[in-house]
C-alpha positions, 0 to 999 in steps of 0.5 A: 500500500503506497502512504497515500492511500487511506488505511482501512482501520484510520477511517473505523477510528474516524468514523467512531470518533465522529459517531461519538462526537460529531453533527448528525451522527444520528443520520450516518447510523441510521444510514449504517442501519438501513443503506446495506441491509436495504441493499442486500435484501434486494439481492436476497429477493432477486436470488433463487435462495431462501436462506437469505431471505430468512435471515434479511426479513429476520434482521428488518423484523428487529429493527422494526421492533428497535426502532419502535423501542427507541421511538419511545427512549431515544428522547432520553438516551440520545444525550448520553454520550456515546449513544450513536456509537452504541447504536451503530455497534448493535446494527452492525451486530444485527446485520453481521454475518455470523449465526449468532449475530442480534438479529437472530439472538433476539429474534430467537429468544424474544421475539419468537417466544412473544409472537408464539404466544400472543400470535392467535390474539393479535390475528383475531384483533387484527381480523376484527379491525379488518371486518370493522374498517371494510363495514365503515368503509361500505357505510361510507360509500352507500351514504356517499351515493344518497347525497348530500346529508347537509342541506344545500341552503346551509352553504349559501 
């Protein structure tokens, strides 16, 4: 390597020191968490292979599930220093290439066991809110083609 050239672990520091101190380190993690893996479920979907796509929908299932988590915490842990690096780490642990990494730990052991047992409960809720939206939306559209139910001399 000529001394021109930058050195791989110069730019890791680099990036880190900026995660931990610099302006929109939110943004450079959230792109962290979303441009490759965005990039590599695409591939997964054009490849023949489902072992792929098991492990990317697996991976966007826990970020989903951090992401709604830290809607609700980030207002306060975004000012503990550090925060961005340590959300950068756990996305990089989400989405690394290994059989233990966070997307499938945490799916394993707490996602699954919730979703197991709260599956049958969520699917009749949701089923009902389906019935119930399909029903208002009929009454809507027959009420719609009766005419107008505020009297025309009220406008004018």
């Amino acid at each position: 390597p000529s001394s021109l050239s930058p050195h791989p672990s110069g730019s890791v520091a680099f990036l880190g020191l900026y995660l931990m101190f610099g302006y929109g380190a939110s943004l450079i993690c959230n792109l962290i968490g979303f441009v490759y893996p965005a990039y590599v479920s695409i591939k997964a979907i054009e490849s023949s292979n489902k072992a792929d796509d098991t492990t990317w929908l697996t991976y966007w299932v826990v970020y989903g599930f951090f992401s709604i988590a830290e809607s609700f915490s980030d207002i306060f842990l975004y000012w503990f220093p550090f925060y961005y690096a340590g959300k950068c780490l756990f996305l990089v642990w989400c989405m690394a290439p290994v059989t233990w990494n966070g997307s499938q730990v945490l799916y394993q052991n707490v996602i699954r066991p919730c979703f197991l047992k709260h599956h049958e409960t969520v699917d009749k809720v949701l089923g009902n809110l389906g019935t119930k939206a399909l029903d208002t939306a009929s009454s809507v559209t027959r009420e719609g083609n009766v005419g107008p139910t505020v009297p025309l001399h009220f406008w004018g």
